[in-house]
N, C-alpha and C positions, 0 to 999 in steps of 0.2 A: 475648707482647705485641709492638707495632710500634715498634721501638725511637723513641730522640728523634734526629733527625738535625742535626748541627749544621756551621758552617764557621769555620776561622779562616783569615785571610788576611793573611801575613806579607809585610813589603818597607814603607821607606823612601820608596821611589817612589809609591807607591798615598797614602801620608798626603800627599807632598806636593803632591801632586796632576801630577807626571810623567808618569803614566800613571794610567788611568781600571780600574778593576776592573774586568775582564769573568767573573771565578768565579763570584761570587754567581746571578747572573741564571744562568748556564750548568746550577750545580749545582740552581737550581730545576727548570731545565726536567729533566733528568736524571731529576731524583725524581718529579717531577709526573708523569713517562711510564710511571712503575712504579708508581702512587698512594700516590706517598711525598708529604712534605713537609719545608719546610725549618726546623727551631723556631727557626733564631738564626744570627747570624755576626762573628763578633769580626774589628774588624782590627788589628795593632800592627805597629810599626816596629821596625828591626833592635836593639833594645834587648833585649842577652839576660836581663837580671831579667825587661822585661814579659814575653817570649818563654815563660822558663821558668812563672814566675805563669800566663799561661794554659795553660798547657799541663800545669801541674799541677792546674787545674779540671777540663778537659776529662777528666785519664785517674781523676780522682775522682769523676767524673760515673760515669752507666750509660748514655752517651750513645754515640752513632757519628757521631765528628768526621773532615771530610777539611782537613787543613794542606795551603795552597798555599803553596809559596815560600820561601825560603833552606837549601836543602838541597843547594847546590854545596860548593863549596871555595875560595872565595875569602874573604876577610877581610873583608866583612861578610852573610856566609852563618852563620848560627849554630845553626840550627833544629835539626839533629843534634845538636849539643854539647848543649843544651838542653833535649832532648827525654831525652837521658841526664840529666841534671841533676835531671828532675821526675819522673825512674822511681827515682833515686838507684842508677843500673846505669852499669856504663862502658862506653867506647864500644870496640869491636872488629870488624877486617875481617872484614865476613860474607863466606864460601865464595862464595858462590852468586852477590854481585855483585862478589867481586873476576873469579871467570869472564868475567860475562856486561862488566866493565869493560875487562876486557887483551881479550876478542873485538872489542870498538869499537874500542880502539887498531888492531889489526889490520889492522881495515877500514878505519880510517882513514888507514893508511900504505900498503895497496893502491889507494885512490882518489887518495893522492897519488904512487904510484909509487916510494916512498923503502922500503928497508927496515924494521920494525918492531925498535925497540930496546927492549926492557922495562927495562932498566936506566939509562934516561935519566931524566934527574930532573925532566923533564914530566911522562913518563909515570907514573912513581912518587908526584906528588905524585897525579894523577886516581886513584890509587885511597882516597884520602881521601875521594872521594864514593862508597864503600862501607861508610865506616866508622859504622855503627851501632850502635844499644843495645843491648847482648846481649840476645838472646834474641827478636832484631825479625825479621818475618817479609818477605820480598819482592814488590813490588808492580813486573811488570813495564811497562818502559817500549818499546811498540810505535815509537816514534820515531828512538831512537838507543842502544836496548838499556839505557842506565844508569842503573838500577831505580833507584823509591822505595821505601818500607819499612811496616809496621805494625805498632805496640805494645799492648800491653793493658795496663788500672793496675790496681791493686790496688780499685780501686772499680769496677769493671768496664767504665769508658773502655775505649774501643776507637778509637785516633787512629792514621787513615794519612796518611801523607807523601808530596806529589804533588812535584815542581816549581812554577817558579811560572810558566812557558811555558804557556802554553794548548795548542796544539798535543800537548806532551806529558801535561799533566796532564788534560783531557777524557777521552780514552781511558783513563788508568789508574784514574779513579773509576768509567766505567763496567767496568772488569772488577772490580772492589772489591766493587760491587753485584752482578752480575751472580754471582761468584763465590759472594759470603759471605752475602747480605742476599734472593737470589732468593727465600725461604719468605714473606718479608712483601710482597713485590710484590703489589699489589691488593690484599689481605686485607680492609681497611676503605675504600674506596674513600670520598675525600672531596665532597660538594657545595656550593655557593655559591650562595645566590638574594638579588637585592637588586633594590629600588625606585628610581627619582630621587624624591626630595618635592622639591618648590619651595618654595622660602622658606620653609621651614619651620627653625625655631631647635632645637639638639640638646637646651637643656636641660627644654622643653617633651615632649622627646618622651623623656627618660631615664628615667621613673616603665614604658611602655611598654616598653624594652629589657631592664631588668629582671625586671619580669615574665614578661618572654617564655621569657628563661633558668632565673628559680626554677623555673620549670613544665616548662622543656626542658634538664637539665641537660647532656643531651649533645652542645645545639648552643651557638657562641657569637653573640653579634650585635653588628655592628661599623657604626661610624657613620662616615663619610667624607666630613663638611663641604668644600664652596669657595662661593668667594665672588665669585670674576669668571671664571667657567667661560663662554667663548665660544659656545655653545649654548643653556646651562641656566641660566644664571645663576647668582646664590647658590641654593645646595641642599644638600641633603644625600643621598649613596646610603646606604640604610639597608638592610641586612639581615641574614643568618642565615646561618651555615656549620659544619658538622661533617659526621657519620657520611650516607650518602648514605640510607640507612634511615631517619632520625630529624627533617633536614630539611625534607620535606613538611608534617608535620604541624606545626614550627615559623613554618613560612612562612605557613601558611594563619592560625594566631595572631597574626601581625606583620599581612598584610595586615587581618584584621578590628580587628586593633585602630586601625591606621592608617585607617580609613573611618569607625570611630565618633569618631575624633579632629577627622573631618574635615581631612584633608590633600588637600594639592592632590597627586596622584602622575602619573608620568609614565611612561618607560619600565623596563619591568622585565628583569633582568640574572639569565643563568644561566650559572655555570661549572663545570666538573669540575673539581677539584684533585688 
C-alpha cells in the first residue's frame, strides 16, 4: 500500500510568525511530482515535551513523517534529544556523520586558510550534530555535508530529520523519496474535478455530496464555499477527488445531480494530484 505521508515542522520562529513556513507547500510539491500526497502537518515550537509528544505519534503511526528543523546544537535545538526520548533509545555519535562532520571542518579551515584543529573545543562541540538515536540511519546533506538522520518506531513510523534551512532540507527529502519510497511513485495516480455553482448554499447541496460518496466510496467530495470572490462572487467549487480510475464516473454523478438540482454552474476545474 501507498504509504500516509506526513510533516512536522519544528522552530519557535514559524509560530511566531518571524518567518513564514516555506516546507509545507515545498514538500506538497515534492510529492504531488511522484503522485504522492501530503495527509497532514503538525507545527510546534522549541518545547521538548510537545517535541517529543509528536514525535512519539508519528513513530507510533505507520506513517512516513519528514521533521524540518532543530536538529543543530545550539540550546534551543532539541529535535535530536527528543527524538531519542520518543524511541526511549539514547543518543550516540554515529560513525558515519561524525566522518562526514570533521570532513566540513576541514573544508572549512582550508577556505579560511587557518589550519584545522580537531581538538578545539568548537570543533568538538559540532560533532554534537551527529549525535543521534542509536540505531538512526543517515540522510545525506548535499549542502555542507552534515547529514540528518532517520529512525523507525516500533509502530512502524518511519520519521526523517531534515534541517530546518530550505536550501538543505529540500534536496534531502528528495533523496529520502527517491532513495526509500521510489516503488510508490505513480502507483495510484490522484484526480481532482470541480465545478464553480453560483450562490448556491452548501447546505442545500449536502444531501447531494453524500450521495455521491455512499455510491463512490473511493472518491471524496469537498466543498469550498466564498463569499466575496472578486470574479465569482459568493459560490461554491464543488467537487470530487480520489483514485484517477474512480473519478470519472464520480464526476459525471455530481454533475447530473447538480443539473436536476438546478444550479447555476460555471467554470469547470481539473487537476492531477
Amino acid at each position: 500500500m501507498t504509504p500516509t505521508f506526513g510533516l512536522i515542522i519544528v522552530g519557535d520562529e514559524i509560530l511566531s510568525g518571524k518567518r513564514a513556513d516555506k516546507h509545507m507547500p515545498k514538500a506538497i510539491e515534492l510529492l504531488s511530482a511522484r503522485g504522492l500526497s501530503l495527509a497532514y502537518a503538525d507545527y510546534v515550537g522549541d518545547s521538548p515535551d510537545r517535541i517529543t509528544a509528536t514525535l512519539q505519534r508519528a513513530f507510533a503511526s505507520a506513517d512516513v513523517v519528514f521533521s524540518c528543523g532543530g536538529i543543530g546544537a545550539t540550546p534551543d535545538d532539541h529535535t535530536r534529544q527528543c527524538a531519542a526520548r520518543a524511541l526511549g533509545r539514547d543518543l550516540a555519535l554515529h560513525p558515519e556523520a561524525e566522518t562526514l562532520i570533521r570532513e566540513r571542518m576541514q573544508d572549512v579551515a582550508r577556505e579560511q586558510g587557518v589550519p584545522y584543529e580537531p581538538d578545539r573545543s568548537d570543533n568538538v562541540h559540532r560533532l554534537n550534530m551527529g549525535m543521534f538515536p542509536v540505531g538512526a540511519r543517515i540522510i545525506p546533506n548535499p549542502y555542507n555535508k552534515i547529514p540528518g538522520f532517520s529512525c523507525d518506531g516500533a509502530g512502524g513510523g518511519a520519521v526523517h530529520f531534515v534541517p530546518g534551512f530550505p536550501v538543505m532540507a529540500w534536496p534531502m527529502i528528495e533523496w529520502v523519496l527517491e532513495q526509500h519510497y521510489a516503488a510508490h511513485f505513480n502507483r495510484a495516480p490522484q484526480t481532482e474535478q470541480s465545478v464553480v455553482v453560483y450562490g448556491a448554499m452548501e447546505a442545500a447541496l449536502t444531501p447531494l455530496m453524500e450521495q455521491i460518496e455512499k455510491s463512490h466510496p473511493d472518491v471524496r467530495v469537498f466543498s469550498l464555499p466564498s463569499v466575496d470572490h472578486p470574479q465569482y462572487g459568493r459560490h461554491i467549487e464543488l467537487g470530487v477527488k480520489g483514485p484517477a480510475s474512480s473519478v470519472p464516473a464520480a464526476w459525471q454523478a455530481l454533475k447530473t445531480g447538480l443539473h436536476e438540482f438546478g444550479a447555476n454552474c460555471g467554470p469547470e476545474l481539473v487537476r492531477n494530484l
